[in-house]
Rosetta silent file (secondary structure, phi, psi, omega in degrees, C-alpha in Angstrom):
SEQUENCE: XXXXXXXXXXXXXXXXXXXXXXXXXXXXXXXXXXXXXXXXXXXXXXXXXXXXXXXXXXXXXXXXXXXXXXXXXXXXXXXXXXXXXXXXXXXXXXXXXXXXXXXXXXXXXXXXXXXXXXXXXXXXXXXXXXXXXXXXXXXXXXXXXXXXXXXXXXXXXXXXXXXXXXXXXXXXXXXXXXXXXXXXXXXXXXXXXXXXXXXXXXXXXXXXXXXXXXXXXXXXXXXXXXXXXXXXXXXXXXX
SCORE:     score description
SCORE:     0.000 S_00000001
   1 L     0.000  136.058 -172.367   54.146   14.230   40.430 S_00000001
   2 L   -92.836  126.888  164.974   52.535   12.980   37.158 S_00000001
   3 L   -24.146  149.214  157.415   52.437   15.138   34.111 S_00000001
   4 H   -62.985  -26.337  172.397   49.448   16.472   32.579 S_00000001
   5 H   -42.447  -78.217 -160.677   50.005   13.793   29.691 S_00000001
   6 H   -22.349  -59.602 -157.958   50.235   11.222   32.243 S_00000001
   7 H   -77.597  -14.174 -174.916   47.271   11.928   34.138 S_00000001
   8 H   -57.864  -38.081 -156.708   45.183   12.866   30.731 S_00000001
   9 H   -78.287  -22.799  155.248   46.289    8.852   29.770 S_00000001
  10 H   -72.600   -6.920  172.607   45.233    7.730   32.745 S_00000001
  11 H   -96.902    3.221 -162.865   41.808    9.298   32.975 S_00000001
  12 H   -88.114  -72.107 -173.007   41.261    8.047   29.087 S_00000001
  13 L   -36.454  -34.919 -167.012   41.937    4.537   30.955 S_00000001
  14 L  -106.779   11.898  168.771   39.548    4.672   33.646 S_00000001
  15 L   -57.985  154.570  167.642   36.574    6.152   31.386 S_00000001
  16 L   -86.866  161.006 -165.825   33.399    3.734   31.864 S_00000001
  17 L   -93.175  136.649  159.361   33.499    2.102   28.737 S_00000001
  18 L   -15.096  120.384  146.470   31.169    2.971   25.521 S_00000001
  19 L   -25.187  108.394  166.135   27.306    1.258   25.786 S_00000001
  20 L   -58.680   88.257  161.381   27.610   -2.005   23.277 S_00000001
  21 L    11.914  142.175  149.205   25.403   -1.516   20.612 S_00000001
  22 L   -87.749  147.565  166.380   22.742   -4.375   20.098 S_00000001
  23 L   -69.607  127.258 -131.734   23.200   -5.936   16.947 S_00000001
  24 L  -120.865  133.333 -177.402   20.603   -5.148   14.260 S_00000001
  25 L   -95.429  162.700 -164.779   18.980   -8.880   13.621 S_00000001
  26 H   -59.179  -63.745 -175.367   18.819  -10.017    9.967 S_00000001
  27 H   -82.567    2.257  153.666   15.243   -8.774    9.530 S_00000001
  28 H   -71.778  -44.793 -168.387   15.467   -5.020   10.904 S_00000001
  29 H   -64.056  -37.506 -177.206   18.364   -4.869    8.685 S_00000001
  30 H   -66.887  -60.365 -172.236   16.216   -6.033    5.833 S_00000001
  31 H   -35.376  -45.813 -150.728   13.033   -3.870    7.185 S_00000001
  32 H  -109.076  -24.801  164.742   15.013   -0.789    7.960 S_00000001
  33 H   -75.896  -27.555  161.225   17.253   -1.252    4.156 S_00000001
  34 H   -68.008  -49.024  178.196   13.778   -1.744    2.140 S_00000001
  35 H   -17.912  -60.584 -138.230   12.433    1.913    4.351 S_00000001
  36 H   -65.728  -52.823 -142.798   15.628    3.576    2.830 S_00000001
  37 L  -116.301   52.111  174.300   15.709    2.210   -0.651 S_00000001
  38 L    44.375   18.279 -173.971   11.627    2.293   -1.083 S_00000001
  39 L   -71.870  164.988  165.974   11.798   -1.961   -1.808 S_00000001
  40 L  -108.358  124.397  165.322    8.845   -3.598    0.042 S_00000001
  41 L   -53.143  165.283 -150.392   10.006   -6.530    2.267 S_00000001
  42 H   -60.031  -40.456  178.675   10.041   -9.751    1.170 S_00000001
  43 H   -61.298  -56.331  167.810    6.535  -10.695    3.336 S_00000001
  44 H   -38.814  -44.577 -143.350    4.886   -7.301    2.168 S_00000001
  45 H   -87.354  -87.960  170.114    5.713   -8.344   -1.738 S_00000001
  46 H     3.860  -66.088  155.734    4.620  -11.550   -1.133 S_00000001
  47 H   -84.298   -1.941  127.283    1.245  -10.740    0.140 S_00000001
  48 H   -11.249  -67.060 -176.561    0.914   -8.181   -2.347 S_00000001
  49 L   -91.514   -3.528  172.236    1.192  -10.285   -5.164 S_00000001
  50 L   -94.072  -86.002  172.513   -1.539  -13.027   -3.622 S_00000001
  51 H   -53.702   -2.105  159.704   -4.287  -10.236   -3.986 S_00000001
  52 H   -82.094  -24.959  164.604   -3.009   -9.161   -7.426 S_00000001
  53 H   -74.683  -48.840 -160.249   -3.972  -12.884   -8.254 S_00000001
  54 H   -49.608  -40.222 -171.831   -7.232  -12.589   -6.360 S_00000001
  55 H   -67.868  -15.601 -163.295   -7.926   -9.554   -8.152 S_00000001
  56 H   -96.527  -31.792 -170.877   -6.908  -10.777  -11.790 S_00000001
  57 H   -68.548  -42.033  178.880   -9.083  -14.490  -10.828 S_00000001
  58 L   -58.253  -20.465 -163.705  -11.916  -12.184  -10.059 S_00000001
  59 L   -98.543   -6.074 -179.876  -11.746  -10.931  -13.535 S_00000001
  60 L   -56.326 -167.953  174.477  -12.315  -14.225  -15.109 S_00000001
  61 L    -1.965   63.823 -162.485  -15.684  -14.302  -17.389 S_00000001
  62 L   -77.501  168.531 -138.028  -16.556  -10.950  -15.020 S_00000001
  63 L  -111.130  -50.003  151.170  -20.436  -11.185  -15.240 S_00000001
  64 L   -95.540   69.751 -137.085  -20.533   -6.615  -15.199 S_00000001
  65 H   -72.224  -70.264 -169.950  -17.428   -5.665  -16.608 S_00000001
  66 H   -37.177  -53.087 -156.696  -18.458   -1.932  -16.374 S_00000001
  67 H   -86.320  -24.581  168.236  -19.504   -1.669  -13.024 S_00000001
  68 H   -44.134  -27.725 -152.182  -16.755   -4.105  -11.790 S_00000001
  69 H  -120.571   -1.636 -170.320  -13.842   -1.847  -13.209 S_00000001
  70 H  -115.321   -7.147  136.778  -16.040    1.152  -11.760 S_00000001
  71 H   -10.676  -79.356  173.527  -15.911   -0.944   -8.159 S_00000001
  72 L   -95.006   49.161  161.905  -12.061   -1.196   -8.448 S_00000001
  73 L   -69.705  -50.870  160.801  -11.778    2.111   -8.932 S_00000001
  74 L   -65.704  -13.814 -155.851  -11.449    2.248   -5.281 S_00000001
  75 H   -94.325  -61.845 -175.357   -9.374   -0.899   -5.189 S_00000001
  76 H   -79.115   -8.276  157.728   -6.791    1.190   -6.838 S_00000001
  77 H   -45.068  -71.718 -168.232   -7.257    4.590   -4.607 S_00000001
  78 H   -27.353  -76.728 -162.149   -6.744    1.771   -2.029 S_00000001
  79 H   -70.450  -25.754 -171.612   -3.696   -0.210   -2.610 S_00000001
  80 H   -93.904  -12.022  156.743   -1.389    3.229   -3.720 S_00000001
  81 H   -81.385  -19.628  165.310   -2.466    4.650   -0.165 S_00000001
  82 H   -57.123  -80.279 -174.264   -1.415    1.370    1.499 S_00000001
  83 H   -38.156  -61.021  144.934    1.804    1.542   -0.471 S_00000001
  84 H   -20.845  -47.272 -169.993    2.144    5.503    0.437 S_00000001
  85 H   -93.850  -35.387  167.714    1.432    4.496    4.125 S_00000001
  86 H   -45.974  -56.920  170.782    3.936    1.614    3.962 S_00000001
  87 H   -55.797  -29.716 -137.308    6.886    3.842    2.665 S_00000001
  88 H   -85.035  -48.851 -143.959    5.592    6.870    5.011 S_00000001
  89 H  -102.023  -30.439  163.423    4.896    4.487    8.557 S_00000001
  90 L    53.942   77.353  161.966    6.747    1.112    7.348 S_00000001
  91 L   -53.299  136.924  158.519    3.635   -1.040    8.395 S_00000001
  92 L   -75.248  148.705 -175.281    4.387   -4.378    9.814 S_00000001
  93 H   -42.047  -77.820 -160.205    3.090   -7.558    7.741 S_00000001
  94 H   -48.130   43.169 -148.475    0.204   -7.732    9.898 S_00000001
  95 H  -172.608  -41.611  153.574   -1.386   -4.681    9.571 S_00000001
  96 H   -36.691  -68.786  178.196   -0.492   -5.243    5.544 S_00000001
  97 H   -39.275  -88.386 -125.021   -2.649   -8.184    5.740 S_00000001
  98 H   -60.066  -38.247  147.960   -5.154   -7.054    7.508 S_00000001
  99 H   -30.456  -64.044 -153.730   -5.566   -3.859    4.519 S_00000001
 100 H   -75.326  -14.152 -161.147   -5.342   -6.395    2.013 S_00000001
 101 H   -89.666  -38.744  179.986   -7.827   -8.979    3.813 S_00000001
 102 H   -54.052  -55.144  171.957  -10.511   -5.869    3.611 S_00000001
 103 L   -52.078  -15.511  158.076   -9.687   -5.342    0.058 S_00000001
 104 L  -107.025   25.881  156.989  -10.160   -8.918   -1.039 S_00000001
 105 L   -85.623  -49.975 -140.551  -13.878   -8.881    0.623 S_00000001
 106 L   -78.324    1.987  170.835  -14.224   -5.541   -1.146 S_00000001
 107 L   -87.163  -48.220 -154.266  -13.114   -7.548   -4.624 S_00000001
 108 H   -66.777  -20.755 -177.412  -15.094  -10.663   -4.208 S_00000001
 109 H   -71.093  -16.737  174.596  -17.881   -8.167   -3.801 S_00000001
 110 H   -93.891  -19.157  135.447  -17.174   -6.395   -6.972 S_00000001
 111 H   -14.913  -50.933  178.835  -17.134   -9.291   -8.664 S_00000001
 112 H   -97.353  -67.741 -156.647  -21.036   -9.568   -7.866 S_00000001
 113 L   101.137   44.371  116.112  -21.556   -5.606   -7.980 S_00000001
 114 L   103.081  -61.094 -143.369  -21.755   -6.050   -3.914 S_00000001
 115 L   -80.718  -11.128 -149.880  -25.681   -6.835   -4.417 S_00000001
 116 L  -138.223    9.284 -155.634  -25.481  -10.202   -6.269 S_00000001
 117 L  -102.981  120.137 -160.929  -22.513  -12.221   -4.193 S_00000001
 118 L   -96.373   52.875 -169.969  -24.017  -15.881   -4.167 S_00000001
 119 H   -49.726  -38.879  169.901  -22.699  -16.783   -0.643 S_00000001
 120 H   -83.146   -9.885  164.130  -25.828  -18.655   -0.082 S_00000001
 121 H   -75.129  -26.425  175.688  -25.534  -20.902   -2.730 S_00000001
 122 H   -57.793  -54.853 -175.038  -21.895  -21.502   -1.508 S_00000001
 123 H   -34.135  -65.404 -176.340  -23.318  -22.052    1.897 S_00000001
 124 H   -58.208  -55.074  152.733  -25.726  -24.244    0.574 S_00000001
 125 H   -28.817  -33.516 -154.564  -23.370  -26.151   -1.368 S_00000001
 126 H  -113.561  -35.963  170.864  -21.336  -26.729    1.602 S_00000001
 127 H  -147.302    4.324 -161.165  -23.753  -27.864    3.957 S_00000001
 128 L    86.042  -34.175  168.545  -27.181  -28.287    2.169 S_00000001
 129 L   -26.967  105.601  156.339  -28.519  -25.934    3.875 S_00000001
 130 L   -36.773   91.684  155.545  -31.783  -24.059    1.816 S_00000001
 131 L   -38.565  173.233 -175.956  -31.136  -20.574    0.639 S_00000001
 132 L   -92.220   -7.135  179.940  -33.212  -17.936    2.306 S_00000001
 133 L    68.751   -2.663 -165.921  -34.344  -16.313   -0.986 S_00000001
 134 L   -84.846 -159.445  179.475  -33.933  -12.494    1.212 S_00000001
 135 L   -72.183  133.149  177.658  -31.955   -9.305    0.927 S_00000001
 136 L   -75.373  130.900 -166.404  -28.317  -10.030    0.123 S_00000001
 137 L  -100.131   13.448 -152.032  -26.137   -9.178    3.011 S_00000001
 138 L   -93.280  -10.855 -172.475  -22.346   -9.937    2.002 S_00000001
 139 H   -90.716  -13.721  156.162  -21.887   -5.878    1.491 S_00000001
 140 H   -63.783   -0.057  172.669  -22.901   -5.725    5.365 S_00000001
 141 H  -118.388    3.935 -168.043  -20.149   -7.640    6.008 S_00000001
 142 H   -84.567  -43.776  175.951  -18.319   -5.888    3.883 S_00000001
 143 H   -35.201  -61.110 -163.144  -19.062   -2.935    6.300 S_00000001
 144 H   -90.799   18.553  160.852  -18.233   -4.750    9.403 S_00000001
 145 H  -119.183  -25.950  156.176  -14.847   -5.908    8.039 S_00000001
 146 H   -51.652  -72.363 -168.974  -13.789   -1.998    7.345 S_00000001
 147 H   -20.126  -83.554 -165.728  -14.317   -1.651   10.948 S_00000001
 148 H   -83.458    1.891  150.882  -12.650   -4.582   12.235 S_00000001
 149 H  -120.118   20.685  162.625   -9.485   -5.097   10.150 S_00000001
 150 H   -97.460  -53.271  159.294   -8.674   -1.160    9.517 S_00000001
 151 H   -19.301  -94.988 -174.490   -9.275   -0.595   13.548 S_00000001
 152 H   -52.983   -7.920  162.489   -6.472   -2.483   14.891 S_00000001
 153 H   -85.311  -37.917  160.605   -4.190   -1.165   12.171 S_00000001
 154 H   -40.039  -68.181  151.354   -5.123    2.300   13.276 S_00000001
 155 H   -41.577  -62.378  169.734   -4.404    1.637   16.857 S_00000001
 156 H   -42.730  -61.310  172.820   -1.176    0.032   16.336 S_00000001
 157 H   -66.136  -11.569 -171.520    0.095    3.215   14.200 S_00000001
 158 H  -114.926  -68.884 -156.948   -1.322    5.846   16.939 S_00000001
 159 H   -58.220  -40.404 -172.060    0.514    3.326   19.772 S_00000001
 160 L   -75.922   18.120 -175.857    3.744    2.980   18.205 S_00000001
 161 L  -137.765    1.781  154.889    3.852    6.708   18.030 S_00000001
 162 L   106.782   15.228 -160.841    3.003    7.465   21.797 S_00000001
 163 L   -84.083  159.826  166.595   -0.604    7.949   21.700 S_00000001
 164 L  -105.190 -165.097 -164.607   -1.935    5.881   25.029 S_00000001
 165 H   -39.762  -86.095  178.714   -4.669    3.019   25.184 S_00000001
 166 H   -39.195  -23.465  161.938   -7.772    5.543   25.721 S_00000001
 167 H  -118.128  -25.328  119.198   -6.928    7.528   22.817 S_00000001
 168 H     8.171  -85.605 -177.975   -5.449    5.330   20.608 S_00000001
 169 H   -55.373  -55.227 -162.758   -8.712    3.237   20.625 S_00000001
 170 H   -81.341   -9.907 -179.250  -11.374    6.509   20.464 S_00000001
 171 H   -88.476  -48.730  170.364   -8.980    7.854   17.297 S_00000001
 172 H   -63.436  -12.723  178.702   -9.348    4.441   15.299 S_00000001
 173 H   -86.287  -20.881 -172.129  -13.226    4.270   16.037 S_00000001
 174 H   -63.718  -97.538 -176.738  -13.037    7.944   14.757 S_00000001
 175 H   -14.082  -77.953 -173.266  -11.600    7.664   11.611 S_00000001
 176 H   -41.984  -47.721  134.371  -13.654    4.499   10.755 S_00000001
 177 H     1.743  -79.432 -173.164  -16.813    6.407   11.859 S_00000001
 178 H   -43.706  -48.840 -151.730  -15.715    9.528    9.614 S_00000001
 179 H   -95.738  -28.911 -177.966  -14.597    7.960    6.719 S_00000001
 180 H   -83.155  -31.739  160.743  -17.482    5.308    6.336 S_00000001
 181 H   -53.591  -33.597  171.028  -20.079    8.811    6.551 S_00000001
 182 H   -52.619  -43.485 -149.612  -17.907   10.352    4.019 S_00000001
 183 H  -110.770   16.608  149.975  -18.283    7.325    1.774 S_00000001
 184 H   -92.212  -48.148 -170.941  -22.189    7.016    2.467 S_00000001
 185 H   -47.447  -35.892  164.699  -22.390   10.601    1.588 S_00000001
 186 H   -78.795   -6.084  171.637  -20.548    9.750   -1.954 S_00000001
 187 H   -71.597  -37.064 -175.392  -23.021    6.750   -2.227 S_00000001
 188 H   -86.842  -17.745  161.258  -26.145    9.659   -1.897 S_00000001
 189 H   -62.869  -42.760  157.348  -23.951   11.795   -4.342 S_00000001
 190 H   -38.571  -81.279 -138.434  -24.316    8.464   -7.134 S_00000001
 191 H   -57.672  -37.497  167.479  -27.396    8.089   -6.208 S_00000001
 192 H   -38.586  -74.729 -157.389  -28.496   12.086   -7.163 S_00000001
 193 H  -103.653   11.364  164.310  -26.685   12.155  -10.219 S_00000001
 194 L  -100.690 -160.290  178.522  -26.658    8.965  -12.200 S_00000001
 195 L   -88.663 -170.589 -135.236  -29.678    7.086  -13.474 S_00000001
 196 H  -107.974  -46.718  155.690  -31.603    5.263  -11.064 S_00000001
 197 H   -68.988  -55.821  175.720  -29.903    1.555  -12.466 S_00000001
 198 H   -45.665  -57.127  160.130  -26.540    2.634  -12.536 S_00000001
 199 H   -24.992  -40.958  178.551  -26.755    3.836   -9.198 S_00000001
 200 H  -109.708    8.216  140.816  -27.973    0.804   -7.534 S_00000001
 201 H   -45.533  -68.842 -145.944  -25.441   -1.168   -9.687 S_00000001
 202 H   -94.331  -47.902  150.564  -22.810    0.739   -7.827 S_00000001
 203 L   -33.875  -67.657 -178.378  -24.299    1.278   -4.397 S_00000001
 204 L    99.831   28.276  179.013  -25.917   -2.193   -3.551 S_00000001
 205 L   -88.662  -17.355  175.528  -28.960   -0.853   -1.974 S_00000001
 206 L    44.287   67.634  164.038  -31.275   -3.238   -3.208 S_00000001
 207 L    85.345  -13.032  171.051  -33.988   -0.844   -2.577 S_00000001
 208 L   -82.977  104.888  160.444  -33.552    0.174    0.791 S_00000001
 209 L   -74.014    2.122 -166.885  -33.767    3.860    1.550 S_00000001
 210 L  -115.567   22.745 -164.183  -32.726    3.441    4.609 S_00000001
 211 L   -63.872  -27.120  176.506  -29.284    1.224    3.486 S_00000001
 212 L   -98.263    3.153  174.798  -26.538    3.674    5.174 S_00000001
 213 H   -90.589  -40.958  155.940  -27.483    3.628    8.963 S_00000001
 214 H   -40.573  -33.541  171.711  -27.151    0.023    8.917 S_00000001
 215 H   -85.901  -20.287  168.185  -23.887    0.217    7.030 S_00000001
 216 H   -79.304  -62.962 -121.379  -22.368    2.884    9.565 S_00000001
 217 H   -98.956  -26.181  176.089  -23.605    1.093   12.333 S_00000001
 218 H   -70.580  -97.673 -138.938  -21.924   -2.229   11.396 S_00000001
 219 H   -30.347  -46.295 -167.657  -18.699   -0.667   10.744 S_00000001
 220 H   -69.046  -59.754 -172.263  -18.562    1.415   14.029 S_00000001
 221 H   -46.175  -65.946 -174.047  -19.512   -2.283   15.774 S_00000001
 222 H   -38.343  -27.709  178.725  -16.999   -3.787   13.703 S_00000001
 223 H   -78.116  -59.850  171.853  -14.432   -0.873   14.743 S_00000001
 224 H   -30.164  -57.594 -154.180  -15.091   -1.081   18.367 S_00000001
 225 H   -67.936  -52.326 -170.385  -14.739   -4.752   18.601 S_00000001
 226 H   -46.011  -50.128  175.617  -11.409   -4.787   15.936 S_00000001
 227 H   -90.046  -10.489  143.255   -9.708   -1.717   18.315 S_00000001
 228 H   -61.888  -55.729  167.709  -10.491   -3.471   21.863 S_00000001
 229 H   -52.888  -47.782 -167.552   -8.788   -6.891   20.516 S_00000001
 230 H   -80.384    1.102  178.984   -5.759   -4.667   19.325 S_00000001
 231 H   -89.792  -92.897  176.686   -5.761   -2.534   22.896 S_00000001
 232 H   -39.742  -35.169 -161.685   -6.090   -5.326   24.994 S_00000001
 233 H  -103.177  -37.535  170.619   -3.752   -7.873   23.341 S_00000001
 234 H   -42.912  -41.996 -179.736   -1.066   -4.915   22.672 S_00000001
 235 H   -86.038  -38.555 -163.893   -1.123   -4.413   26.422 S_00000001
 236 H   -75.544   -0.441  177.067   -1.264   -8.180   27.431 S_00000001
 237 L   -87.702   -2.222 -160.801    2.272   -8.391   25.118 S_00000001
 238 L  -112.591  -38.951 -175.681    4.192   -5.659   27.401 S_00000001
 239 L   -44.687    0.000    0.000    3.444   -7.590   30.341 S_00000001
């Protein structure tokens, strides 16, 4: 008859053996060792510091100093809420970019003071092509590029956190929605209480009362389409 020793050493033999670990690949260990010790990875820094030139190039001769510096006022709101959502959510490069890609529209535009950005002379330059002499549109695209590179970062952060497709998608159209009414409402707040040129200095309305249903309504297109590509391509990757 075997001991209790015995039979303890023999059930210690016959244990199924520990799960093997997977091995943490070079860049989770960097990704998950920048998290800890608040560094940005190497990609993050990297595209970082490529808009801190854009932004500093934009500054060459600038043409409105004042209203430019009262522009990237928001520029800097911006980038320390990135940075804040990068330590909190530890964003993936793309989703970095795609912040940083809004925020160098929203420069080149401040550059001009949004109302003055001389795309059609580039244009024209470029292909010959006659400006149109009309209302300058680049802060409508400015709109429609909140939408559609903030979306799909939206999504992505709601997915990886268990939200599904169908809500996911309707949370990121939200937000963008919300936050671009909020941020007509501080455009009709300018417009109240400065003078009547400062105002459209910082706003861009060129005259248009009617300047924010057009600018919500791009963005919301621009959200839809930006959080259906990131839905759809998120699911065609799991297949």
């Amino acid at each position: 008859m075997d001991t209790p020793a015995a039979e303890h050493v023999r059930a210690a033999n016959t244990a199924a053996p520990e799960p093997v670990r997977p091995i943490d690949t070079t860049a989770d260990q960097a990704r998950r060792g920048s998290a800890t010790d608040g560094r940005l990875p190497r990609g993050h820094l990297v595209a970082l510091l490529v808009f801190a030139a854009i932004v500093a190039v934009s500054w060459w001769r600038p043409l409105w100093p004042a209203e430019q510096a009262l522009h990237h006022s928001l520029t800097v709101l911006a980038v320390a809420g990135l940075l804040w959502a990068q330590r909190r959510l530890r964003l993936p490069l793309s989703s970095f970019v795609l912040v940083l890609a809004f925020l160098t529209l929203h420069t080149v535009a401040a550059r001009w003071i949004y109302s003055y950005v001389p795309y059609e002379q580039w244009w024209h330059t470029l292909t010959g092509a006659a400006p149109s002499g009309g209302r300058n549109h680049f802060d409508r695209l400015v709109h429609f590029g909140y939408g559609l590179l903030l979306a799909p970062v939206l999504v992505r952060a709601w997915r990886e956190r268990g939200a599904g497709r169908g809500r996911a998608w309707l949370q990121a159209v939200q937000v963008i929605v919300s936050t671009g009414a909020l941020y007509e409402l501080f455009e009709w707040g300018i417009a109240l209480t400065l003078a009547p040129d400062a105002a459209e200095a910082y706003n861009g309305q060129q005259g248009d009362g009617w300047d924010a249903q057009p600018d919500m309504a791009l963005a919301l297109a621009g959200a839809v389409l930006g959080a259906t590509v990131a839905v759809c391509r998120r699911s065609a990757t799991r297949r």
